[in-house]
N, C-alpha and C positions, 0 to 999 in steps of 0.2 A: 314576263320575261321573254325573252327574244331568245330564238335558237342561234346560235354560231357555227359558223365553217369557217373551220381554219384550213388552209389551203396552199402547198409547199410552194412559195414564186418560184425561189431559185434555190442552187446548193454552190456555197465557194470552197472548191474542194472534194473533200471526201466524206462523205457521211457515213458514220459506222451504223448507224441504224437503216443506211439504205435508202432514205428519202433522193425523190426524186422529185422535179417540178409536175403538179398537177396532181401531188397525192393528197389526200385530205383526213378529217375527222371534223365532227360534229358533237358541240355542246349542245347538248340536251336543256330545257325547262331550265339551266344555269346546275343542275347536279348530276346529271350522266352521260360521260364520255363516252362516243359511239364509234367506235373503229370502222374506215371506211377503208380507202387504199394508201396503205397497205393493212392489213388489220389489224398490226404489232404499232403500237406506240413509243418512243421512245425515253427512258424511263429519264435522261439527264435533260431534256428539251419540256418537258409536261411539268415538271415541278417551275420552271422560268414563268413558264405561260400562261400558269392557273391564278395567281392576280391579274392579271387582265383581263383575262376571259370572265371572270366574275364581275369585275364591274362593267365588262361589255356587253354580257349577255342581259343587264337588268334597264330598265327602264330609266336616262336621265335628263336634264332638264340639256337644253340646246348647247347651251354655253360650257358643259361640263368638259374636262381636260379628253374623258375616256371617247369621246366621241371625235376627235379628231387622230386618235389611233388608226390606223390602217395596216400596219406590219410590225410583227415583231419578228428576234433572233432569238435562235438558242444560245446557249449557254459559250459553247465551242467558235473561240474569233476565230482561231485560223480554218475552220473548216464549218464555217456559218452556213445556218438554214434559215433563212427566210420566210414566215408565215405569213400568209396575207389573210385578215379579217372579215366577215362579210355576215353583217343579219339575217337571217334569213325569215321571214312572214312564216305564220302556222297556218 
């Protein structure tokens, strides 16, 4: 399994949880969430994100849908956060 850093692009609006571009967190081995900046995660944006990261963090064949993910959103349209995706090598 592949580690993940999700990583804030952008913010449209106002984010209550405070995200700003360039904050991050890291999936772990695909089962632990590692607070990076800011340390606080956002309890309505991590439930959207955690199907994806699951099948992003696992190993799959070339062609697979999850592999041409790059960003997702929270939940919040009018005041969207932008995560951008990234493997990270152990």
């Amino acid at each position: 399994m592949s580690d993940v850093k999700v990583t804030v692009k952008s913010v449209k609006g106002f984010c209550s949880a405070g995200y700003k571009p360039g904050d991050y967190f890291m999936l772990r081995d695909g089962l632990m969430i590692e607070a990076g900046k800011p340390a606080g995660l956002c309890i309505y944006a991590l439930p959207a994100l955690i199907p994806y990261l699951t099948a992003y963090c696992r190993e799959t064949p070339p062609e697979d849908w999850i592999n041409n993910k790059r960003e997702l959103q929270c939940p919040d349209n009018d005041n969207a956060v932008i995560f951008g995706l990234e493997r990270v090598d152990k």
